[in-house]
ROMAR-984964 format. One line per 10 residues: number of its first residue (from 1); their letters; for each residue x, y, z of N, C-alpha, C, CB. Coordinates in steps of 0.2 Angstrom, whole numbers, always signed. Glycine has a CB too. Layout:
N
NUM = a = X Y Z X Y Z X Y Z X Y Z | ...
END
This chain:
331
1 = xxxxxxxxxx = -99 +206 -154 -102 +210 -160 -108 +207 -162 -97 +210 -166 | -114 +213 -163 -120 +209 -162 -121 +210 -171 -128 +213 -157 | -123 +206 -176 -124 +207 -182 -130 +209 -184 -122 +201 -184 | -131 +214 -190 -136 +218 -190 -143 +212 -193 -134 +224 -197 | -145 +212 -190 -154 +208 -192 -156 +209 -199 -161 +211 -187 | -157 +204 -204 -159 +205 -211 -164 +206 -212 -158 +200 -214 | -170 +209 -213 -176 +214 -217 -177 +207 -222 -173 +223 -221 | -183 +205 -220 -185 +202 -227 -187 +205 -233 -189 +199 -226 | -187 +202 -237 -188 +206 -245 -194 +202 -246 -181 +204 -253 | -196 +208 -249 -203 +209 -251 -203 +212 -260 -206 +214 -244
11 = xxxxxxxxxx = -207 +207 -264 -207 +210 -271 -212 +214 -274 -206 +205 -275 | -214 +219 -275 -220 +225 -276 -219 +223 -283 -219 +234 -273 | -225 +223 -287 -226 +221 -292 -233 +226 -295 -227 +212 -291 | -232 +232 -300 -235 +235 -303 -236 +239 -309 -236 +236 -300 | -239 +239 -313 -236 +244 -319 -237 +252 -319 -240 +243 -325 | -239 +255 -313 -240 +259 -312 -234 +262 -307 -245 +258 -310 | -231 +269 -309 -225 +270 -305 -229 +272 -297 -220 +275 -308 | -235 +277 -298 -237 +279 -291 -238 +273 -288 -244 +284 -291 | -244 +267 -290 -245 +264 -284 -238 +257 -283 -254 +259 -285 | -234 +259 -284 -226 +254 -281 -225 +261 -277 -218 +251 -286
21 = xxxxxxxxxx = -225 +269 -277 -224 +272 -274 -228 +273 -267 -223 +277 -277 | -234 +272 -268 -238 +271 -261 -236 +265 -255 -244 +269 -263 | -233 +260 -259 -231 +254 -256 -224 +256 -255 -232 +247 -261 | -221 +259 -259 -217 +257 -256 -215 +264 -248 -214 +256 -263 | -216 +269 -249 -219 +274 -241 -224 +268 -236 -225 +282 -245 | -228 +263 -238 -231 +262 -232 -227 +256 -228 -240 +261 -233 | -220 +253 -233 -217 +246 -230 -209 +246 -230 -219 +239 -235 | -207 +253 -232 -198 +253 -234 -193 +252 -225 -195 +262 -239 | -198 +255 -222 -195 +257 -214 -194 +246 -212 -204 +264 -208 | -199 +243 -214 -198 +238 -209 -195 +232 -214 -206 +237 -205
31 = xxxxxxxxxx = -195 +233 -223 -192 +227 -227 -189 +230 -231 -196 +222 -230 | -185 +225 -234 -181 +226 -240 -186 +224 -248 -174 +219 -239 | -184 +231 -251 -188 +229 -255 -188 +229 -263 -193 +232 -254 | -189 +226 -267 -187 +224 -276 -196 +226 -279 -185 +212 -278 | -193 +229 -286 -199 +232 -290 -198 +230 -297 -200 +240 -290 | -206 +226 -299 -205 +224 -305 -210 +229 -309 -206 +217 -306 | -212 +230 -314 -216 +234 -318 -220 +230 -322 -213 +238 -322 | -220 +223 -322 -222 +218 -327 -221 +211 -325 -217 +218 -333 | -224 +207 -327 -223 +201 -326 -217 +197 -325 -225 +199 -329 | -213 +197 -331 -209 +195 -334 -202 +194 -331 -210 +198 -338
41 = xxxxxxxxxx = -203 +204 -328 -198 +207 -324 -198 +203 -316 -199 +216 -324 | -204 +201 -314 -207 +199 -308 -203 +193 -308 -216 +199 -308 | -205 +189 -312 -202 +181 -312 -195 +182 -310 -203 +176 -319 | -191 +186 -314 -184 +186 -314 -181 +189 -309 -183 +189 -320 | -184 +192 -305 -183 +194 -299 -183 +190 -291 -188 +200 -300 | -190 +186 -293 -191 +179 -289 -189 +176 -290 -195 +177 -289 | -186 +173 -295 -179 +169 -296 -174 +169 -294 -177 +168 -302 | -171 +176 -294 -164 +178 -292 -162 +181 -286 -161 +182 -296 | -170 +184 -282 -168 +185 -275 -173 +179 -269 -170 +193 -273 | -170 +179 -264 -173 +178 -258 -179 +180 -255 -169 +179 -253
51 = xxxxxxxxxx = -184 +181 -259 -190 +186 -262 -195 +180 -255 -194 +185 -275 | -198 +183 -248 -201 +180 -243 -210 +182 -246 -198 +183 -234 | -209 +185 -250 -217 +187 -251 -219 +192 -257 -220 +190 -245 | -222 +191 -261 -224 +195 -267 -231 +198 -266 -224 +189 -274 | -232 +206 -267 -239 +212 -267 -238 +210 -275 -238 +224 -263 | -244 +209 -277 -244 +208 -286 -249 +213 -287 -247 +198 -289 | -250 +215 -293 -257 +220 -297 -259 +214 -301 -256 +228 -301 | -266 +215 -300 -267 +209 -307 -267 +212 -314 -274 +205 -307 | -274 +219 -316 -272 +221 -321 -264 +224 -324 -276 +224 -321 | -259 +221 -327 -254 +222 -332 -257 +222 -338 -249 +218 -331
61 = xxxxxxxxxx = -252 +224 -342 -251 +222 -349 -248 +216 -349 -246 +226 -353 | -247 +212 -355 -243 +209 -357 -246 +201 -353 -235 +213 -356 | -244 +201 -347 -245 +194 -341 -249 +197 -336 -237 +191 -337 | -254 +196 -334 -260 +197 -330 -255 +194 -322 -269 +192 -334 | -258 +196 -316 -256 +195 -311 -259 +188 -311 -258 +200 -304 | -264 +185 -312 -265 +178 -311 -261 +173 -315 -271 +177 -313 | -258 +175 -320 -253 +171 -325 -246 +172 -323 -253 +173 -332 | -244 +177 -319 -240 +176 -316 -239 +174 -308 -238 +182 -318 | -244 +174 -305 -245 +168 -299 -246 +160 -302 -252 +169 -295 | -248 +160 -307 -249 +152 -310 -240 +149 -311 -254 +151 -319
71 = xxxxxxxxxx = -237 +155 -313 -230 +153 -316 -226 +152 -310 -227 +159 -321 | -226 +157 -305 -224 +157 -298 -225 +150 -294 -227 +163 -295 | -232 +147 -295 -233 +142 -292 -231 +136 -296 -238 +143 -290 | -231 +136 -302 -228 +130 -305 -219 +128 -305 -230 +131 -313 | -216 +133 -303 -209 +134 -302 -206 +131 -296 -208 +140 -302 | -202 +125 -296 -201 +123 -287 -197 +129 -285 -197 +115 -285 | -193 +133 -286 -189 +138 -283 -193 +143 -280 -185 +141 -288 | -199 +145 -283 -202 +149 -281 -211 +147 -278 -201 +153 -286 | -212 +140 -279 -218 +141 -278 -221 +140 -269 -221 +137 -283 | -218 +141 -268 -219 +143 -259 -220 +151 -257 -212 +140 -253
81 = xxxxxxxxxx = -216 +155 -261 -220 +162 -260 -223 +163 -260 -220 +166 -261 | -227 +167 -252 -234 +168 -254 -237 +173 -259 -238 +169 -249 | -241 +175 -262 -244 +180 -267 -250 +184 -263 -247 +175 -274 | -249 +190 -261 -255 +194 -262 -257 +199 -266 -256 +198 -257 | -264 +197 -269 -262 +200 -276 -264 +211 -273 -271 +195 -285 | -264 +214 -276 -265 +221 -272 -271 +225 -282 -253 +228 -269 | -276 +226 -279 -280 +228 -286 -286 +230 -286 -282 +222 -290 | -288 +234 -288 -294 +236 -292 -300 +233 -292 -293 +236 -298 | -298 +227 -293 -305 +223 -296 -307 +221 -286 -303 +215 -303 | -313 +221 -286 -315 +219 -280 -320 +213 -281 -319 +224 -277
91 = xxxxxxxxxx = -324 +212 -287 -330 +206 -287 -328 +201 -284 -332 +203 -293 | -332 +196 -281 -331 +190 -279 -327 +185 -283 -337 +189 -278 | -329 +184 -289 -326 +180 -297 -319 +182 -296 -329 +185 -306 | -317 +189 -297 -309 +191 -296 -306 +188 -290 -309 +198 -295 | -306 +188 -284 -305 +186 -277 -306 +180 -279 -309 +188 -271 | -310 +175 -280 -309 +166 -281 -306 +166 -288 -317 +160 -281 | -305 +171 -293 -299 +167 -298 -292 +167 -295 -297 +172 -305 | -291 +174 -290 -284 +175 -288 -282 +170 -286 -282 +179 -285 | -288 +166 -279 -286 +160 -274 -285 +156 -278 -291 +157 -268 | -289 +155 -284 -288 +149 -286 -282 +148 -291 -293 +146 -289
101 = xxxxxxxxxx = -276 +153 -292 -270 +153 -294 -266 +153 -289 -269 +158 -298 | -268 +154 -283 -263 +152 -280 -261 +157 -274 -257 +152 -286 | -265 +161 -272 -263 +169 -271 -266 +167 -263 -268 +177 -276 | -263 +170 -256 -265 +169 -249 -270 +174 -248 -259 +170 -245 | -269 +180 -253 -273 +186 -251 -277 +189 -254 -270 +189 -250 | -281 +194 -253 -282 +200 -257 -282 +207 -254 -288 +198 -260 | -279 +211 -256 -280 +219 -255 -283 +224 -260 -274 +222 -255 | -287 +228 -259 -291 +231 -265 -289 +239 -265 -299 +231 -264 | -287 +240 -270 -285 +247 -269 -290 +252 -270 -279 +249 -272 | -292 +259 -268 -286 +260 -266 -282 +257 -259 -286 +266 -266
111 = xxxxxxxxxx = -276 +258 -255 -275 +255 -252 -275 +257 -244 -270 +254 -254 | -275 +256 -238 -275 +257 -231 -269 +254 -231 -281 +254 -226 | -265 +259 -227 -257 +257 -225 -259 +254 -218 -250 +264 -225 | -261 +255 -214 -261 +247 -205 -266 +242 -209 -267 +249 -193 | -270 +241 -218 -272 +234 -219 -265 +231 -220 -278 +233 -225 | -263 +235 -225 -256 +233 -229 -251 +230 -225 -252 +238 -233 | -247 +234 -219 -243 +232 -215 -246 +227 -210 -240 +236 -212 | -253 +225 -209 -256 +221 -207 -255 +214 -209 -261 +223 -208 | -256 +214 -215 -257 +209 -219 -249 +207 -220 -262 +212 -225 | -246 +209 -221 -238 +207 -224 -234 +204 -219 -233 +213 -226
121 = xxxxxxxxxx = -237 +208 -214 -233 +205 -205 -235 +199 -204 -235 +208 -198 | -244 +195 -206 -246 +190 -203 -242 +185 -208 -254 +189 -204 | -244 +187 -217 -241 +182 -219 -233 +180 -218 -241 +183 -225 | -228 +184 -217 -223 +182 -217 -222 +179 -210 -219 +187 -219 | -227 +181 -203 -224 +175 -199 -226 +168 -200 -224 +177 -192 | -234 +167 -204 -234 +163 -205 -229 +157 -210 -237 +164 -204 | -226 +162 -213 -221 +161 -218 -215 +156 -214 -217 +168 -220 | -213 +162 -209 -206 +159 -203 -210 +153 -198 -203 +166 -196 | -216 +153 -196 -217 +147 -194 -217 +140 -197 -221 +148 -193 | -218 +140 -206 -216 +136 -209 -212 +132 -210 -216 +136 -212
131 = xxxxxxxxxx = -206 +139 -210 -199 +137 -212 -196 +133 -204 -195 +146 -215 | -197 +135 -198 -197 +133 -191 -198 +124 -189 -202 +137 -189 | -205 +123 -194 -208 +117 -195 -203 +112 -200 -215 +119 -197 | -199 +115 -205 -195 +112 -208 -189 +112 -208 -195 +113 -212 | -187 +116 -202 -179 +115 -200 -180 +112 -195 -174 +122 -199 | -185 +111 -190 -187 +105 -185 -187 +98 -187 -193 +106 -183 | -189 +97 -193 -187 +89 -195 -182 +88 -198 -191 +86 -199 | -179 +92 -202 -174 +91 -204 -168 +90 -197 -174 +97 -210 | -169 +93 -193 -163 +95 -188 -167 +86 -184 -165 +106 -182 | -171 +86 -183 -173 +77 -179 -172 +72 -183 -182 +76 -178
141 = xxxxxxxxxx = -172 +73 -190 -172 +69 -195 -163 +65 -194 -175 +74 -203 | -158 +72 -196 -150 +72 -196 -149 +69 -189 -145 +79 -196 | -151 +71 -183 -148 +68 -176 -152 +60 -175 -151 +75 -167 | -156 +58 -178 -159 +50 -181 -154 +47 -184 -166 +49 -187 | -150 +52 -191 -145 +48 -195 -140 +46 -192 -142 +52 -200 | -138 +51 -186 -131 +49 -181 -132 +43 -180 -130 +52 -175 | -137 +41 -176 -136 +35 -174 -137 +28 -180 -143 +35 -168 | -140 +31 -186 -140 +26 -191 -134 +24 -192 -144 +29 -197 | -131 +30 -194 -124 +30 -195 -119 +24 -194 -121 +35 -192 | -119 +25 -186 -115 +23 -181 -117 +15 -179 -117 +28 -175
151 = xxxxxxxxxx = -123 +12 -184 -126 +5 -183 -125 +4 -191 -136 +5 -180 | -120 +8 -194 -120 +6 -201 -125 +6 -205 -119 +1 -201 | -133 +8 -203 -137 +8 -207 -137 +15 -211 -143 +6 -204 | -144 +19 -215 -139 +23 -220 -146 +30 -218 -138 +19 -231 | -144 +33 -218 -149 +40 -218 -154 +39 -219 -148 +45 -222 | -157 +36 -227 -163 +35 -228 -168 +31 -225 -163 +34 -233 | -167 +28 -220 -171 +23 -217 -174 +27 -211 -168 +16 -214 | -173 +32 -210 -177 +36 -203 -181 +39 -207 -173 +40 -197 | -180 +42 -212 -185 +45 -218 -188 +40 -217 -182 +46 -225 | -189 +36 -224 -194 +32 -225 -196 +29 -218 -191 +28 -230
161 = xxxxxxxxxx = -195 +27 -216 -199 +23 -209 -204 +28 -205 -193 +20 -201 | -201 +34 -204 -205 +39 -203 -212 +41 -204 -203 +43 -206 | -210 +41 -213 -215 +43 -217 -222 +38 -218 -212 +43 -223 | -219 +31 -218 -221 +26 -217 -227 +25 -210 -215 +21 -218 | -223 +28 -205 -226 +29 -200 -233 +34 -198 -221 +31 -196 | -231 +37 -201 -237 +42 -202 -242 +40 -207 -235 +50 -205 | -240 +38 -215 -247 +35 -218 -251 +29 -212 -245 +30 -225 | -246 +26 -209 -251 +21 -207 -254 +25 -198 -246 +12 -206 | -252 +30 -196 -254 +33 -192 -260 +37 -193 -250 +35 -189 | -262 +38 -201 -268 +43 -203 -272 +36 -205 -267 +51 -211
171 = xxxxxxxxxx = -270 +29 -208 -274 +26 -209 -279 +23 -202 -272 +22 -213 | -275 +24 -197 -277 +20 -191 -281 +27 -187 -270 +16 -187 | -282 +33 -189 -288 +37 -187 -285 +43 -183 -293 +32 -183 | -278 +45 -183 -275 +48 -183 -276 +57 -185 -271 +44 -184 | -276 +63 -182 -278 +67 -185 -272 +69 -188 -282 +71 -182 | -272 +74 -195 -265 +78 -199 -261 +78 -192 -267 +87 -203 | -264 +81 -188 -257 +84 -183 -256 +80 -180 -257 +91 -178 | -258 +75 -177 -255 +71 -171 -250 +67 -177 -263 +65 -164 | -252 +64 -184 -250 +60 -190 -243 +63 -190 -253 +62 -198 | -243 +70 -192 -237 +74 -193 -232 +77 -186 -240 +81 -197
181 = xxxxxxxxxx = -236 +74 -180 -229 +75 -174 -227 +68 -175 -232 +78 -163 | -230 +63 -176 -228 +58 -177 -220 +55 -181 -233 +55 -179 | -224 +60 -187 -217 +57 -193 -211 +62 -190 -219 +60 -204 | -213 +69 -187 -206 +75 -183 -201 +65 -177 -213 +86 -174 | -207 +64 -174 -203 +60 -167 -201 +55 -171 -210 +57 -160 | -205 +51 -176 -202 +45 -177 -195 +43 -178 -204 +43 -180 | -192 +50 -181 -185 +47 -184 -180 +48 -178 -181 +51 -191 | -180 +50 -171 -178 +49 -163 -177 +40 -161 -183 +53 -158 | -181 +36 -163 -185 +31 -161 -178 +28 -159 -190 +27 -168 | -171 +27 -162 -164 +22 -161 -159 +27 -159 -162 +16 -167
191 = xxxxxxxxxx = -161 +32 -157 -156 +37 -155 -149 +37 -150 -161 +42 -153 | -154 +31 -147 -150 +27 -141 -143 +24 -143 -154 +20 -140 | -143 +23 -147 -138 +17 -149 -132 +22 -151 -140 +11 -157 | -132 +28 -150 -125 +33 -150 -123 +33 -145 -127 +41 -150 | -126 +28 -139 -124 +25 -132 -120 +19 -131 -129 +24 -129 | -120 +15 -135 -118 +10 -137 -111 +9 -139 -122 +8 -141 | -108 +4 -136 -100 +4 -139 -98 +1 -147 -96 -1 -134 | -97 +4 -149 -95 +2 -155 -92 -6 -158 -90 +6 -156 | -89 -9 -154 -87 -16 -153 -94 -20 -154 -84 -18 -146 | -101 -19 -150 -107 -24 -147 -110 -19 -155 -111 -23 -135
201 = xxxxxxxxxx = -110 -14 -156 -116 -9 -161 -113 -14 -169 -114 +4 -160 | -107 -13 -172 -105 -17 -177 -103 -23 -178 -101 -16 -179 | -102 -27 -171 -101 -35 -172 -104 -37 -178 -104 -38 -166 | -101 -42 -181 -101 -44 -188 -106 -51 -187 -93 -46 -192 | -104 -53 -179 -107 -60 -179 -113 -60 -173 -100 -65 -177 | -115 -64 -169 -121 -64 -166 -117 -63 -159 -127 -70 -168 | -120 -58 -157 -121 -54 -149 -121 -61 -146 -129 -49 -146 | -116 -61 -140 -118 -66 -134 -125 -62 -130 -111 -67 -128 | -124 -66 -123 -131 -63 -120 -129 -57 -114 -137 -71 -115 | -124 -57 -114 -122 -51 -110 -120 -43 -114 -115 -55 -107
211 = xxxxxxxxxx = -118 -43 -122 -120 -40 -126 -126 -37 -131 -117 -42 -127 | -128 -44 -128 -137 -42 -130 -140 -38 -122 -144 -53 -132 | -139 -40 -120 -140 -32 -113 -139 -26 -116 -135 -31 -107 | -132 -26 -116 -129 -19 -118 -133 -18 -121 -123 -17 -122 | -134 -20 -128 -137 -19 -135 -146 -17 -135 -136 -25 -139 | -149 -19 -130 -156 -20 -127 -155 -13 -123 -157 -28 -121 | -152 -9 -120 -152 -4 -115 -152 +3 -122 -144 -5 -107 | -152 +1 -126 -152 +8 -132 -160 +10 -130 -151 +5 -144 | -166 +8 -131 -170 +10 -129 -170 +15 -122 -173 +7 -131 | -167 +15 -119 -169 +18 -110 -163 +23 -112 -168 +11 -101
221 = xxxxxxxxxx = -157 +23 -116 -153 +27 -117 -158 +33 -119 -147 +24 -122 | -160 +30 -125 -164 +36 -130 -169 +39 -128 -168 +34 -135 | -171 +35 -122 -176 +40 -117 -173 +46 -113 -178 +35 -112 | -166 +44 -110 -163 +48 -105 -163 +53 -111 -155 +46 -100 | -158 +52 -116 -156 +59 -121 -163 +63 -122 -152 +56 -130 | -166 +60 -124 -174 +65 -126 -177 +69 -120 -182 +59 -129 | -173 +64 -114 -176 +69 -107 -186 +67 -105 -175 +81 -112 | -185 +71 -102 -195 +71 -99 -199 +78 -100 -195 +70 -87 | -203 +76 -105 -206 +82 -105 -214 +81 -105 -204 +87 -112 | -216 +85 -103 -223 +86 -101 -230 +82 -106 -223 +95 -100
231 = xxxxxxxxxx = -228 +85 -112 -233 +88 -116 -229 +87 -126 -234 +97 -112 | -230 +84 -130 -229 +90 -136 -222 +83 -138 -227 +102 -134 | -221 +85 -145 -218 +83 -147 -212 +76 -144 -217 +89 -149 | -207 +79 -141 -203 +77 -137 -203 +69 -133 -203 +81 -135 | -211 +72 -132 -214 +68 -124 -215 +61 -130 -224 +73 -120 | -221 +64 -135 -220 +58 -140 -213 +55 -143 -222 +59 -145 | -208 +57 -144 -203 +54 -144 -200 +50 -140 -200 +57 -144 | -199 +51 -135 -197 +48 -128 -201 +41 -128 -199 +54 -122 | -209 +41 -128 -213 +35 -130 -212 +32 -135 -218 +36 -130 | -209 +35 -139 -207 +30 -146 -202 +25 -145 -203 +34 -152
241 = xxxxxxxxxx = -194 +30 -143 -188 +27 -141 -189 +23 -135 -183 +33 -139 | -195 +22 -129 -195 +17 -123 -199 +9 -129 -201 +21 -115 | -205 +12 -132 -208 +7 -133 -207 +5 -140 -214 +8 -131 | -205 +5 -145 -206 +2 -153 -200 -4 -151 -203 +7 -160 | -199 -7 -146 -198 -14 -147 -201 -18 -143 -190 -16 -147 | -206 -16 -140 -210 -20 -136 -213 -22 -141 -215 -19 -132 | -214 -29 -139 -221 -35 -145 -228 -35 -142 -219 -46 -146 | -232 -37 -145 -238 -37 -145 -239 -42 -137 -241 -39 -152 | -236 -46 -139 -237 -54 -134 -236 -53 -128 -231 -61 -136 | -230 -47 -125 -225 -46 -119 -219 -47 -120 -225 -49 -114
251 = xxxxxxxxxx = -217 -50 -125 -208 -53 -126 -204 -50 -128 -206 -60 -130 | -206 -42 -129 -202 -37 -131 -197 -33 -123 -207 -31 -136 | -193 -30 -126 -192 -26 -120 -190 -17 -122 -185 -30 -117 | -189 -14 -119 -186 -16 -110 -190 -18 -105 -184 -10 -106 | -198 -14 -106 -203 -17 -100 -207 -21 -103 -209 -12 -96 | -208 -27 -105 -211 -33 -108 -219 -32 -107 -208 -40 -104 | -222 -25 -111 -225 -23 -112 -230 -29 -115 -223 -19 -115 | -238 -28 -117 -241 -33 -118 -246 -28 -123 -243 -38 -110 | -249 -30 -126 -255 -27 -130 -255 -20 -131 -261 -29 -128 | -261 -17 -128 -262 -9 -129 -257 -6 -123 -272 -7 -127
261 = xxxxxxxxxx = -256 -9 -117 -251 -8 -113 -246 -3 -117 -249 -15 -111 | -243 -6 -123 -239 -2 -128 -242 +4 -132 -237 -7 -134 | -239 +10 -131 -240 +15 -134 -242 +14 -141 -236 +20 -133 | -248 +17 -142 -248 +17 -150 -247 +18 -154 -250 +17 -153 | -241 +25 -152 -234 +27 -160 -231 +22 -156 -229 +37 -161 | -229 +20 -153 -225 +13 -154 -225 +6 -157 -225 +11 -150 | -232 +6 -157 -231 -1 -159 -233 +2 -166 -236 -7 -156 | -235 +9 -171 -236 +11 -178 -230 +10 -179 -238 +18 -180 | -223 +14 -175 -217 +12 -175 -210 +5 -177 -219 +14 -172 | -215 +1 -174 -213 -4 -174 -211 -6 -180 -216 -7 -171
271 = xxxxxxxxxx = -218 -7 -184 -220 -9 -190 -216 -6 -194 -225 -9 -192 | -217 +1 -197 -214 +3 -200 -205 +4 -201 -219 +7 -201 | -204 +2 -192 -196 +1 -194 -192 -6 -196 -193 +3 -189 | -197 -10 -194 -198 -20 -196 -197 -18 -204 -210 -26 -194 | -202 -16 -207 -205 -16 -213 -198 -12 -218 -214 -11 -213 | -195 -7 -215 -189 -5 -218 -184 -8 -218 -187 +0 -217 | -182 -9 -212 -174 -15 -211 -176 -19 -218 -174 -23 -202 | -181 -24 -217 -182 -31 -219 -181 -27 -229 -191 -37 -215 | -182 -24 -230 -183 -22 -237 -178 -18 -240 -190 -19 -237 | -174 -18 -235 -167 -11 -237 -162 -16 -235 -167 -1 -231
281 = xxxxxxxxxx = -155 -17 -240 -150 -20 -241 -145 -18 -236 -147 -20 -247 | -140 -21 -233 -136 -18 -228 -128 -24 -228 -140 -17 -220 | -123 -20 -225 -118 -23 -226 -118 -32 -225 -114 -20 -221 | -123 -31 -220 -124 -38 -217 -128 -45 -221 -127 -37 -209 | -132 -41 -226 -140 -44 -228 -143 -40 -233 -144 -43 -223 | -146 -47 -239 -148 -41 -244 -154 -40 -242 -149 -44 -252 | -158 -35 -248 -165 -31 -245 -169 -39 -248 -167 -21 -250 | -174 -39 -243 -179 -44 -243 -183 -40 -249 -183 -45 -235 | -188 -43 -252 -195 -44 -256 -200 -40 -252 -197 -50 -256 | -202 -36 -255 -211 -33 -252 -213 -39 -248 -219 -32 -259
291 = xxxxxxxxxx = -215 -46 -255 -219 -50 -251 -214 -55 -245 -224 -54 -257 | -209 -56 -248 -206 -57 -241 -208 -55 -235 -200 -54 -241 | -203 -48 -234 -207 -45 -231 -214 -45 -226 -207 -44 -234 | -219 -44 -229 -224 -45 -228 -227 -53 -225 -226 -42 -232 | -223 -57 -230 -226 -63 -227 -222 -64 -220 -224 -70 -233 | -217 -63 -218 -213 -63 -213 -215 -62 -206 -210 -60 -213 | -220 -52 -209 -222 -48 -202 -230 -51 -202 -222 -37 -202 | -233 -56 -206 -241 -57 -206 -239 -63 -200 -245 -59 -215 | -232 -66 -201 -233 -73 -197 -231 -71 -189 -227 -79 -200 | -230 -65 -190 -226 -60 -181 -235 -56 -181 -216 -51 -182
301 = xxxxxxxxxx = -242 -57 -184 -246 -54 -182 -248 -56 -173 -250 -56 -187 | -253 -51 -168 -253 -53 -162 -247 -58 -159 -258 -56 -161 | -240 -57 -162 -235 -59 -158 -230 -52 -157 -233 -66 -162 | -228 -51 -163 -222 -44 -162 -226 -37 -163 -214 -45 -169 | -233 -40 -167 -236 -34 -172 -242 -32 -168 -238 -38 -181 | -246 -28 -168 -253 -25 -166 -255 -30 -174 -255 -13 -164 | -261 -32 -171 -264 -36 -178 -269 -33 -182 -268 -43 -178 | -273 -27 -180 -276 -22 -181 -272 -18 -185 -278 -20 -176 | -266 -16 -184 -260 -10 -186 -257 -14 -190 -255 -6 -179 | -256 -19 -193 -252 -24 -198 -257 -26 -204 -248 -31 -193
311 = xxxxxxxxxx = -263 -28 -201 -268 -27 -209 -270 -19 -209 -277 -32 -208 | -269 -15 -207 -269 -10 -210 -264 -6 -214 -270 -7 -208 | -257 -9 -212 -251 -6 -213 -252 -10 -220 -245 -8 -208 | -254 -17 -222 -253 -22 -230 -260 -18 -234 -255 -33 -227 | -266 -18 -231 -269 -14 -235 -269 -6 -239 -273 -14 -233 | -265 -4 -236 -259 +3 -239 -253 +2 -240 -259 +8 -234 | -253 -6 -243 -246 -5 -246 -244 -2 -252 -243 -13 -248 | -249 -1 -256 -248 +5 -261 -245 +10 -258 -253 +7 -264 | -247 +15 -255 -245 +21 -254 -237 +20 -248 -251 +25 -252 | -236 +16 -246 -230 +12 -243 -224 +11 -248 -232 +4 -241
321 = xxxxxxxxxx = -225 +9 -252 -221 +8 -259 -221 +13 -263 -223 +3 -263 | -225 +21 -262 -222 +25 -266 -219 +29 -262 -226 +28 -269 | -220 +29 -256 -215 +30 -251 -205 +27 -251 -219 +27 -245 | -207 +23 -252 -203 +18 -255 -198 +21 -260 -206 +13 -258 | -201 +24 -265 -195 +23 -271 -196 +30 -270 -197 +19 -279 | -199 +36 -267 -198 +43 -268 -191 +42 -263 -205 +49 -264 | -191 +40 -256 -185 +40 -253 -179 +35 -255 -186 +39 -249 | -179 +32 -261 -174 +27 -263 -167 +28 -261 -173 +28 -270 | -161 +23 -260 -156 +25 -258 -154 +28 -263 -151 +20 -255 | -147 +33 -262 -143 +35 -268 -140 +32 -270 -140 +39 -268
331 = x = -139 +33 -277 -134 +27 -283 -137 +21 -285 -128 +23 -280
END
């Protein structure tokens, strides 16, 4: 049984009954649609439905369309919808008040129904591509927790190490997007250890050296699971999971990598997963000190650490530590 495909909702917003009637003949065939007459009605509507995108008029009574985009965007429930405002007013002034409340668009009426359906089709896919981009980490982010899990460690540390990974990957000259596939790959990085036997992965006491194999072979595990891909996201993954335990010196493994030799979301990596362990409590160990911490990974500089990537990682300890307490553990 194939289930009927959901119509996104769309919210037409005008005091006028003809121009919601125009809108609504040029968009009913391809969305689901809600009508407000007012502001007020508008909010309450965007609140209570699944509303993917708001046609606003600016001149109302009562709440002007810009005051009701300011309200829309001050609201966390609602302030991702996008706003096209649909209006009268054409001046330049009007068009940069709207943007600057908040609005993606503008439409001048009167209206052209292929601008309109034009225009609603772009925003909403770029809407779905948003939403795509967030169910992508979120979905990389939970298959990281498994393995966290399963090492006893606790969800929040592939978060935060992530995140951590990308500030110090835009400080080190990193563009937004290559920053932001970084923080999607990073939390794959110990994915491996879902490979691992439970006995060698929880041992309470220290690994002999034939268990420290096992335990060493999580990275090449994490590689097989992520697979070989060409290009894009993944590919960086896979380089994460082979290389964030190589050291700087060669005395990391698996391939006893040596300096640049080591990918450099690896060795961003590294740090920012050093820097979380050592500062986050766990069954075995309390959470170290910032300067702990830090004094610890400054004395592993050009040994476990890139020394380049570790004075930059301590000069953006501020924004490290607000990373820090935004991801706090729970309780």
């Amino acid at each position: 049984m194939t289930l009927p495909e959901q119509k996104p909702i769309v919210l037409l917003v005008d005091d006028e009954a003809t121009n919601l009637q125009v809108l609504r003949q040029i968009l009913q065939d391809d969305y689901r649609l809600l009508y407000a007459k007012d502001g007020e009605k508008a909010l309450e509507l965007a609140q209570a439905n699944p509303v993917e995108l708001i046609l606003l008029d600016i001149m109302m009574p009562a709440m002007t369309g810009y005051e009701v985009c300011r309200k829309l965007k001050a609201m966390p429930h609602t302030a991702a919808i996008p706003v096209i405002f649909v209006t009268a007013l054409s001046d330049v002034k009007d068009e940069t008040e709207g943007f600057e409340a908040g609005a993606v668009d503008y439409i001048t009426k009167p209206v052209s129904p292929p601008i309109v359906r034009a225009r609603v089709r772009t925003h909403l896919s770029l809407v779905d591509a948003a939403e795509l981009r967030r169910s992508r980490l979120q979905v990389i982010q939970r298959l990281g927790q498994a393995a966290e899990y399963k090492d006893n460690e606790t969800g929040m540390h592939v978060i935060r190490m992530s995140y951590y990974a990308r500030q110090l990957a835009l400080a080190a000259g990193f563009s937004e997007a290559h920053a932001e596939d970084l923080l999607n790959a990073a939390p794959m990085h110990d994915v491996g250890k879902i490979g691992i036997p439970d006995a060698i992965l929880q041992k309470p006491g220290k690994l002999d050296a034939g268990e420290w194999q096992v335990m060493r072979s999580h990275a090449e595990i994490g590689a097989a699971i992520i697979g070989e891909h060409a290009a894009g996201l993944l590919k960086m993954a896979r380089t994460i999971a082979l290389t964030h335990h190589e050291k700087w010196d060669g005395s990391g493994y698996p391939n006893g990598l040596k300096g640049e030799e080591i990918a450099v979301e690896g060795r961003i990596v590294a740090i920012a997963d050093v820097f979380d362990a050592l500062t986050s409590e766990r069954p075995y160990k309390r959470a170290w000190t910032v300067a702990e911490a830090i004094a610890t990974m400054s004395g592993d500089s050009g040994k476990h650490f890139d020394p380049a990537l570790l004075e930059l990682f301590v000069a953006h300890l501020p924004a490290m530590l607000e990373i820090k307490a935004q991801w706090k553990e729970p309780g």
